[in-house]
N, C-alpha and C positions, 0 to 999 in steps of 0.2 A: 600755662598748662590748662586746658579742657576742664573741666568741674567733672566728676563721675553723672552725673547727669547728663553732658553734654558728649560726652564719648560713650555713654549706653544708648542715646539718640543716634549718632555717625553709625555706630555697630547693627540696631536694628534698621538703619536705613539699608546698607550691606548687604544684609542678609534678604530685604524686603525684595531689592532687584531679580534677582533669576524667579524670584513668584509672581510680581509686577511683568516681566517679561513671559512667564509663562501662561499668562491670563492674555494676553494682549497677541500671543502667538495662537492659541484655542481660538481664539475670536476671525481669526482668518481664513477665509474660504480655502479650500483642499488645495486647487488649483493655484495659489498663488503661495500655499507651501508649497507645492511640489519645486514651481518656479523657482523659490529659493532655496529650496534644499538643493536642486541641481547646479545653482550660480553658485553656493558658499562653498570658500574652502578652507577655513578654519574648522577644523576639528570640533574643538568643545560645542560649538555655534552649529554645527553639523547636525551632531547629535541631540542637541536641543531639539532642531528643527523637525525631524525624525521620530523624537520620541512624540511631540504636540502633534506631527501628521496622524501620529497611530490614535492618539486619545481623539483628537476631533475626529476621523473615519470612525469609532468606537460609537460614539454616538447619533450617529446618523440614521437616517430612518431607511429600508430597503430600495425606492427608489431614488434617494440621494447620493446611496452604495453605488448603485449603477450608473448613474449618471456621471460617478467618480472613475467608476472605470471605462466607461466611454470615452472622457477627456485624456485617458493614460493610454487610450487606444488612438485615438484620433492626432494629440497634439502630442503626443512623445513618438508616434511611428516614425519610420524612415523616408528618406526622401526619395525615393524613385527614382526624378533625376539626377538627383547628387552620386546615387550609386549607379546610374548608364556613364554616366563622367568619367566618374573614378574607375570603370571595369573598362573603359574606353581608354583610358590615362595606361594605366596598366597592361590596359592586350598592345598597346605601342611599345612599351620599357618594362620591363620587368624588372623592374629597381626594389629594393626593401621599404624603399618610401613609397612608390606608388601603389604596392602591398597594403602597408599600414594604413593609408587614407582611404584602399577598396574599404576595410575590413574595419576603420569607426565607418565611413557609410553606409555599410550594409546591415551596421547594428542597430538596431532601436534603442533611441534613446528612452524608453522604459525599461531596459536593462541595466542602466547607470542608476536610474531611479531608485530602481528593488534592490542594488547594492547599498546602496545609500541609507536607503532605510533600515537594511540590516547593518546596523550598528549599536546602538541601544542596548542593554543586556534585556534578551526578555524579546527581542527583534524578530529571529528566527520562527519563534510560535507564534507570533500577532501575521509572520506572514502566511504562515499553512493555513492560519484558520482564516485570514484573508480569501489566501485560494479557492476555500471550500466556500465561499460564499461567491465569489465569482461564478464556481464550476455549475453552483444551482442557479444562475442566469442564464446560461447559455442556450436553452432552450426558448427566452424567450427573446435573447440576442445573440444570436449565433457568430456575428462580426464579431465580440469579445473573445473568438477563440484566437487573436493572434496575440492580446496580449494572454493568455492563457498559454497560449506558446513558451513565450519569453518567459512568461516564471515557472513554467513547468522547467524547462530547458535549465534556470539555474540549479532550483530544487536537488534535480538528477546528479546536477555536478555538489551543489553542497553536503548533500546525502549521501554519494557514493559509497562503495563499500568499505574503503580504509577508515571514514570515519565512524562505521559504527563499533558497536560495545557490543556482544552476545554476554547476556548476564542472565543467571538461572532465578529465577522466583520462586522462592518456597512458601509455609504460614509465615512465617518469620519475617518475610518482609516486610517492607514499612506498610501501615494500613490505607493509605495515601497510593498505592501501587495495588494493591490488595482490589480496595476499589474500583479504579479502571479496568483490571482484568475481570472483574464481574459485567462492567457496562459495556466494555469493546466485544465480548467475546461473541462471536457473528452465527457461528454453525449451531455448537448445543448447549441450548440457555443457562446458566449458571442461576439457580433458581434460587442461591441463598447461602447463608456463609457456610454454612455445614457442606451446602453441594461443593463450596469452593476447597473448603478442608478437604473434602474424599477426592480431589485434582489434584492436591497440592502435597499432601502432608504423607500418604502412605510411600514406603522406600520403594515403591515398585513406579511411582507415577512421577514424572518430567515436565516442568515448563518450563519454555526458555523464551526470551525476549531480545530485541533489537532494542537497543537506544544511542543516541547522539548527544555526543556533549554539549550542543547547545539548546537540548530540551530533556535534560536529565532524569524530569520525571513524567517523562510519557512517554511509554511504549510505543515503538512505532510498528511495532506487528509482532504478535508472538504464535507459539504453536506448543500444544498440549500432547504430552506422551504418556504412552503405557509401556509399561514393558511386560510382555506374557510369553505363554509357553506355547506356540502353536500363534498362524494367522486368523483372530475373531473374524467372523461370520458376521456379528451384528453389534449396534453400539449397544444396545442391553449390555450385551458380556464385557464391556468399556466399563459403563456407567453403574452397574448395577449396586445399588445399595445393599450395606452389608456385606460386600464379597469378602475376601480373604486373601488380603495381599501375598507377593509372591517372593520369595528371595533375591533379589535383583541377579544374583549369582547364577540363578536357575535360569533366569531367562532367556529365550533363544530368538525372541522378535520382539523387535524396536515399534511402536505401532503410532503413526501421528494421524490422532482420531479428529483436529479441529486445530485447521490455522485463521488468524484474524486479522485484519488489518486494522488499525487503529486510528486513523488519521488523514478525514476525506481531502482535506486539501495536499496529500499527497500520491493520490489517485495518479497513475500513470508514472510512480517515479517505484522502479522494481526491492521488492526484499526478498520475496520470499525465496527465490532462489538460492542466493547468496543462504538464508538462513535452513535451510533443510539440511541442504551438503555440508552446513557447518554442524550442525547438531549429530548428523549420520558418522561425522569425522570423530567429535567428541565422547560420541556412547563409545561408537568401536572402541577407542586408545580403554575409555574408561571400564569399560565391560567387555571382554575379546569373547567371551561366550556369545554374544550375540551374533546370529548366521542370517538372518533378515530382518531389513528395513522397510515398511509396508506402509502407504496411509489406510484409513478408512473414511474413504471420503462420498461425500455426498453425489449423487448426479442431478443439479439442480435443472437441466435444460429438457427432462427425458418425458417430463407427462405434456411440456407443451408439445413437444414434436409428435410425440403420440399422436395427438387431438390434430396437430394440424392436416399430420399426414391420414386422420380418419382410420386409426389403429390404437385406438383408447381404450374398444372392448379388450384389448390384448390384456389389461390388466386384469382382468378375471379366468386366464389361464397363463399357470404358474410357468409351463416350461417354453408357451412363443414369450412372455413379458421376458423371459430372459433372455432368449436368441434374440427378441428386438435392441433389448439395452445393451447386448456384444452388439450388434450391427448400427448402433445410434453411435456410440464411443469410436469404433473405428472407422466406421465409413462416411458417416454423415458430416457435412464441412459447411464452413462461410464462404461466401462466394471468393474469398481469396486464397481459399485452400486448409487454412486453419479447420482445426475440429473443431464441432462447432459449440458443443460443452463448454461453459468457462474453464469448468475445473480442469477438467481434461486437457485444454491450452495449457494450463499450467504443470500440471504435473509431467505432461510430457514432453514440452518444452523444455525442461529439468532434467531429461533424459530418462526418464521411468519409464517403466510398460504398466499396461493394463495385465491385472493379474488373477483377479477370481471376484464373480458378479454376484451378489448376494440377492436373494431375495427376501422381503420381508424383516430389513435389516434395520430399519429406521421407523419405527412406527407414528411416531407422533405427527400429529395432522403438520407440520411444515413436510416431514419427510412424505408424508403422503400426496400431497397437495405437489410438490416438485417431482417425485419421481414414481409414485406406487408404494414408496417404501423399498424403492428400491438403491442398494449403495456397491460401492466396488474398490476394491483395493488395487493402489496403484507400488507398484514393487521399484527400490531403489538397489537397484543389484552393483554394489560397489566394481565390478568389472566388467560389466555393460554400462555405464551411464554415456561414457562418451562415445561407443559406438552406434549408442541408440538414439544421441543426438546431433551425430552427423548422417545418419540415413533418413531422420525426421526433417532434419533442414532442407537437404538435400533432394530429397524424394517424397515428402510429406507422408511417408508410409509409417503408421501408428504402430510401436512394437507392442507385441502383446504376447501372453500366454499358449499355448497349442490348442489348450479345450476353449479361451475363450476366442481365438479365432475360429475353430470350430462350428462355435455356436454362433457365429457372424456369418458364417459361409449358411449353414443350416435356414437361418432368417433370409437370407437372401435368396436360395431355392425356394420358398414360401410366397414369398411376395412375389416372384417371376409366375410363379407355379397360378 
């Protein structure tokens, strides 16, 4: 029988292996994990390999990052020929086999890759913030947009709508949660815990969040409510320090003054839609007093167009800056038809209309600096959403209010004139 000396020596040797192996895995070029992540097929050994790819990439310096995704661009793409073969093999027999062998040749084999890697607990986050650090090379390697493809394209599918969570944030949440909704928040700056209490904490005000069970504690986009009596004018009457909360009972509009998104490496994979019409679903059930749903959103695209179009004095008369900013939102487009607003893509891609244009509504030098100060409420009318978003697909024609098509028509005798 072993001495207890001699079987505490076997046991820390034991134990010493998977750290001896984890030292000795770090120490290996990317590329020759990735090679062997892709060849193993042992599970435990999988995951090893997976978890030492993320820590070695972790340490790497910026142009080693890219050079790493050069190689997952270059030697994991697909074979060109192999998939003229296999779509040749195919267009003769249309067998389920000859299906199956188009459809692995036509995949890139950095999609088996980014599966791979997602295994590890902790996987799913090291790959978004992956991404985001991809998405900031692109500019000065734009060929990294096909693997940029490939993991945008899982992303979409990992993220879909079934998997997320709609969970409401109050003070009460953990301060770990508390936090990032200070640092994500994108439109109006959250200047400090007091400004986040007066969002958070009176029974009139609403935020709600997206999360996924494989990054539990990050928000993956949220959006801030009021609930008032009448459609504001301007974010002062949102924000205004001091006001005097409202009975939530009383209130007849739902108003989402600031959506965020949280998380640049999943740039290009959609929430916020899915998240509006869930929250619009969930006040109605919760509050049936409530008769409109309105944002008050920004126009951030409205002082360049201004200046380019050489209509920037407009800003120093109150009533053209507003028939320009009706005639910016519904007639001005990207050359693919889209409006050419970000916001405005979005919200009325969601089926909304343009609803009433404020002037003077946003003061603070961003809101000046983007638009004049100028902002506009975009109206989610629970029985217009879908027909206002098959006329939009369909016809690319912007639904809108009467006075603010009005004032589009008015803008556009001006400029003719």
């Amino acid at each position: 029988m072993p001495s207890a000396h001699a079987l505490g020596a076997i046991l820390a040797t034991l134990f010493e292996r998977p750290r001896l192996r984890r030292r000795t895995l770090d120490d290996r070029p990317l590329p020759e994990l990735c090679d062997a992540l892709m060849a193993e097929k042992v599970e435990t050994s999988s995951l090893e390999l997976a978890a030492a790819l993320f820590a070695r990439y972790a340490e790497l310096p910026h142009a080693e990052k890219r050079a790493f995704f050069a190689f997952i661009n270059d030697h994991l793409d697909v074979d060109a020929a192999e998939v003229a073969r296999a779509a040749e093999a195919y267009g003769r027999d249309r067998t389920p086999e000859a299906f199956a062998a188009l459809m692995r040749a036509a995949e890139p084999r950095r999609q088996e890759l980014f599966r791979r890697l997602n295994q590890p607990p902790g996987a799913t986050a090291e790959l978004v913030k992956m991404r985001a650090e991809l998405l900031s090379m692109l500019a000065e390697a734009p060929e990294l947009a096909r693997t940029d493809h490939d993991l945008r394209h899982l992303l979409r599918s990992w993220f879909n709508r079934g998997f997320l969570v709609l969970r409401r944030i109050t003070w009460d949440s953990p301060a770990a949660i508390l936090e990032k909704i200070i640092a994500y928040e994108a439109v109006h700056e959250i200047a400090s815990w007091d400004d986040l209490r007066a969002r958070l904490q009176p029974e009139d005000r609403r935020l709600f969040a997206f999360f996924h069970p494989a990054m539990p504690g990050e928000p993956l986009i949220f959006v801030e409510v009021a609930l008032s009596r009448g459609v504001p004018g301007s974010i002062a009457e949102v924000l205004a320090p001091g006001r005097e909360p409202i009975d939530p009972a009383d209130a007849d509009t739902a108003v989402f003054y600031s959506i965020s998104n949280c998380q640049k490496g999943l740039a290009g994979v959609s929430f916020g839609n899915s998240l509006i019409k869930q929250v619009v679903r969930d006040l109605a059930a919760e509050l049936p007093g409530l008769q409109s749903f309105v944002t008050l959103s920004p126009i951030p695209g409205l002082a360049a167009w201004l200046t380019e179009a050489g209509l920037a004095d407009a800003a120093g008369d109150p009533l053209r800056l507003k028939r320009l900013a009706a005639h910016y939102l519904l007639a001005e487009k990207t050359p693919d038809g889209a409006p050419r607003d970000p916001v405005a893509r979005f919200h009325l891609g969601n089926g909304a209309l343009v609803h009433a244009i404020h002037l003077d509504a946003d003061p603070s030098p961003k809101g000046r600096a983007q638009s004049f100060g100028v902002m506009v409420n975009y109206l989610y009318d629970l029985d217009r959403i879908q027909d206002n978003l098959r006329d939009y697909e369909a016809t690319g024609r912007v639904a809108a209010a009467p006075q603010v098509r009005s004032l589009a028509r008015q803008a556009q005798a001006e400029t003719a004139a």
